[in-house]
C-alpha positions in Angstrom: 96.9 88.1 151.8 96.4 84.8 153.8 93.5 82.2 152.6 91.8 79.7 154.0 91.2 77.3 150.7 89.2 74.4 151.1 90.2 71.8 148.3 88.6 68.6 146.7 91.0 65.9 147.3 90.6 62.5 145.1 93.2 60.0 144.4 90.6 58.8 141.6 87.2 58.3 139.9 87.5 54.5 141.9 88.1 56.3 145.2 85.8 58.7 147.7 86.8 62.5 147.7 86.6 64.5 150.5 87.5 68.4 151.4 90.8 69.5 153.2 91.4 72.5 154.4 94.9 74.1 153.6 96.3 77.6 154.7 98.2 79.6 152.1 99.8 82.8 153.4 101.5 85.6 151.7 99.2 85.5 148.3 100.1 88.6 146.0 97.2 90.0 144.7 98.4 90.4 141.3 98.6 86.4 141.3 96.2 84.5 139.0 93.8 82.0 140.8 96.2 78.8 139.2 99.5 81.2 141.0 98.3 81.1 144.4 97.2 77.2 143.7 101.3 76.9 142.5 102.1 78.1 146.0 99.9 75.3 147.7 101.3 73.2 146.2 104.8 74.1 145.9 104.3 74.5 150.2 102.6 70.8 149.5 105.7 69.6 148.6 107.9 70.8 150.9 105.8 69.5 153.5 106.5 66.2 151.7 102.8 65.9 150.3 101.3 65.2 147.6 100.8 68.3 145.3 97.0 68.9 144.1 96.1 68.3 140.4 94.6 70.5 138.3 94.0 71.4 134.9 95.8 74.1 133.0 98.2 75.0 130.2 98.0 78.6 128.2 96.5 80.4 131.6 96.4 83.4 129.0 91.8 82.4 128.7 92.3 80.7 125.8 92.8 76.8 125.8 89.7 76.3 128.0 92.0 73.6 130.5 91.9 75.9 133.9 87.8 74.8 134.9 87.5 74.6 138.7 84.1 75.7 140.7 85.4 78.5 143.1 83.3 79.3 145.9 80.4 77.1 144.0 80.6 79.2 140.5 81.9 77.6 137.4 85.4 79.7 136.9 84.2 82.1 139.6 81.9 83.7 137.3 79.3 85.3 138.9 80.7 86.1 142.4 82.3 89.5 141.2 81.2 92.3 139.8 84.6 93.5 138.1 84.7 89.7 136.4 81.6 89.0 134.6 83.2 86.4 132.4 86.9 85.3 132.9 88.5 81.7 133.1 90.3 80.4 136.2 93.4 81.4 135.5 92.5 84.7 134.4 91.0 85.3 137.6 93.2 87.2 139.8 93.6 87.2 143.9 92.5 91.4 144.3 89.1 89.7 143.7 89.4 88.1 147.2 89.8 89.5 150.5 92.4 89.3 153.1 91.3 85.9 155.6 89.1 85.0 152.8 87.8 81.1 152.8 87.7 79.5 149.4 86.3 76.5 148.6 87.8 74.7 145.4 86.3 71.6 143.6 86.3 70.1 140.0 83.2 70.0 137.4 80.5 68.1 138.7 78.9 66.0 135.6 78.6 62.5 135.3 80.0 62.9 131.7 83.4 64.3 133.5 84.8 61.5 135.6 87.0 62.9 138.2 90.9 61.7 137.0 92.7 63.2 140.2 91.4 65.7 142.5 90.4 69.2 140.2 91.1 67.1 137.3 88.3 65.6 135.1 88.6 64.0 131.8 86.9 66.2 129.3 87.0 63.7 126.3 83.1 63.4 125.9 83.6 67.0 124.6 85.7 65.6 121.7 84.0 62.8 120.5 80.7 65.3 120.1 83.1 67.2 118.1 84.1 64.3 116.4 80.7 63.2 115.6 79.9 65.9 113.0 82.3 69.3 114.0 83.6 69.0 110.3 83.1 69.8 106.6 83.6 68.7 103.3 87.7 69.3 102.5 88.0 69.0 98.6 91.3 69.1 97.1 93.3 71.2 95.3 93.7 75.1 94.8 91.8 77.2 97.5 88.5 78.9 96.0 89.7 82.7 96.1 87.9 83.9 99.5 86.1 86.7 98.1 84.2 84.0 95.5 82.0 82.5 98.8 79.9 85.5 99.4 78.3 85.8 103.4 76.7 88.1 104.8 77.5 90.4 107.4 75.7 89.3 110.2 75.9 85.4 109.6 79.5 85.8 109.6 79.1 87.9 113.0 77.3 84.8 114.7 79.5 82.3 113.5 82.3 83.9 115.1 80.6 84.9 117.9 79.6 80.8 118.4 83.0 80.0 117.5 84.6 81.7 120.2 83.7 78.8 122.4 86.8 77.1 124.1 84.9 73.6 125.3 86.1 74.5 128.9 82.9 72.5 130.3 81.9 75.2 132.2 78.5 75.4 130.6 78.0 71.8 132.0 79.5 72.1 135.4 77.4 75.2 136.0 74.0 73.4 134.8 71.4 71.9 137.3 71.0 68.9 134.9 74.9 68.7 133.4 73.5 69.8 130.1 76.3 70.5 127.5 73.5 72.0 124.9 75.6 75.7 124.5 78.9 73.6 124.0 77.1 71.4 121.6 75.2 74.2 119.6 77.8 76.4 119.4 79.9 74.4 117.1 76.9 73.0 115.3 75.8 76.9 114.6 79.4 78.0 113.6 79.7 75.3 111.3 75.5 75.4 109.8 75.5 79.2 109.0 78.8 79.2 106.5 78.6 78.2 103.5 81.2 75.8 103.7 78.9 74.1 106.7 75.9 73.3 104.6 77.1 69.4 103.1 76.8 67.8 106.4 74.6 70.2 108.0 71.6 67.8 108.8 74.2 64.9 109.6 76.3 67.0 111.9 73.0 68.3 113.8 71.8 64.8 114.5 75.7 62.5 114.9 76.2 65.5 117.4 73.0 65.7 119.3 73.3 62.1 119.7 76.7 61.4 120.8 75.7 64.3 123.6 72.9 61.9 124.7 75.0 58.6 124.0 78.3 60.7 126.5 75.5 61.0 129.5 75.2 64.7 129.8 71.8 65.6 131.0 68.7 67.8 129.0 68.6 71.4 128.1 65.7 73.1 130.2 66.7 76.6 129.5 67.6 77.6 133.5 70.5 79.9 131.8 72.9 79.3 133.8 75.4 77.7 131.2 75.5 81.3 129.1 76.2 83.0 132.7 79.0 81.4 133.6 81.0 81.1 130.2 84.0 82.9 130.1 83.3 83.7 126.4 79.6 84.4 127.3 78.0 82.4 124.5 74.4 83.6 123.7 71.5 80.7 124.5 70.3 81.9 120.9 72.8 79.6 119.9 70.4 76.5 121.6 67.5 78.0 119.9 69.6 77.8 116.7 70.3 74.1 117.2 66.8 72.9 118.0 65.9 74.6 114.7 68.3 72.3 112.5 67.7 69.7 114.4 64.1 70.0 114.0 64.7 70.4 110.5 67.3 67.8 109.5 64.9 65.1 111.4 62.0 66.2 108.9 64.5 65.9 106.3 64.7 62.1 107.1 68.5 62.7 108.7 69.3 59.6 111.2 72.2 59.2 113.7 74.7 57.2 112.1 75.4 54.0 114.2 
């Protein structure tokens, strides 16, 4: 396959970006998306320029490092049929066509300042995390697991919540750079165990606040964060959030300063 990729090149956040076109030839289609960008730049450097950064590191869908927009779509999500929900570099090259042109860019969000052309700094995502994405740790000898009794389908939706990877893409594919399905999801996973419950009202409130104090825009249910996630997190999981949150605020729960 030869490609025709159109690639967001940035020295830094303090600099203007701008698209250049590159030409790769001889892509296999059994290569991953991150592959065939190894062969730019591999070709980059030969031709004694510089190499294009992106993010990556397992490129096995599970880290949640490989976020790009291909062709406009957080991941590519969306643009084919055979690949509802995938990550970058599980994305493979039998997806495109032969003379294909592909335009490549990083997250869009002001919350994700551009570090070097695809790459972004992601942080804000940890400090909501660390704002309230724990519980209560007591010491000594673990409680035998079948002494904490849950039911079934809690325990489904906490997993299913869990199973978030904090990619971003959820915020790169929103209109208003919302991160509301990262943010619930590891509120919800935490709020519907029983282990969740000590810092449930002051985990709903540090988190929901740290969101607003990072700069990431408002949730107005468009949907288009659950469509692109590669681990297709349910909006329920929003709906989920605003409940506690609702609740924890009657309770008289304040962000902590």
């Amino acid at each position: 396959m030869n490609l025709k990729l159109r690639v967001w090149r940035q020295r830094s956040a303090a600099e203007k970006g701008k698209m250049v076109t590159y030409e790769v030839t001889d892509v296999s289609p059994d290569m991953s998306f991150l592959e065939m960008l190894d062969v730019l730049n591999e070709q980059l450097i030969l031709d004694g320029e510089d190499p294009v950064s992106f993010d990556h590191d397992c490129r096995e869908g599970i880290c949640g490092s490989c976020g790009v927009m291909i062709n406009g779509r957080a991941h590519g999500n969306g643009l084919f049929d055979s690949h509802p929900q995938t990550t970058t570099c599980q994305l493979h090259m039998r997806s495109f066509k032969d003379g294909d042109t592909i335009d490549v860019e990083p997250w869009r969000a002001t919350a994700f300042p551009v570090i070097k052309d695809l790459a972004v700094d992601r942080s804000a995502l940890d400090r909501i995390i660390q704002s309230g994405g724990y519980i209560s740790a007591p010491t000594g000898t673990a409680p035998e697991a079948h002494s904490i009794l849950v039911a079934k389908k809690d325990s489904d939706a906490a997993f299913d919540a869990a199973t978030c990877i904090g990619c971003g893409a959820c915020v790169a594919a929103c209109p208003n750079a919302s991160s509301m399905l990262f943010t619930s999801s590891k509120v919800v996973h935490l709020g519907l165990m029983p282990q969740g419950q000590p810092e449930r009202n002051d985990r709903v409130v540090n988190m929901i606040h740290q969101q607003d104090l990072e700069g990431f825009g408002g949730c107005t249910n468009i949907g288009e964060c659950s469509v692109s996630c590669p681990k297709g997190i349910s909006m329920e999981n929003i709906s989920r959030l605003n409940h506690d949150l609702l609740g924890a605020l009657r309770a008289g729960a304040r962000p902590k300063s």
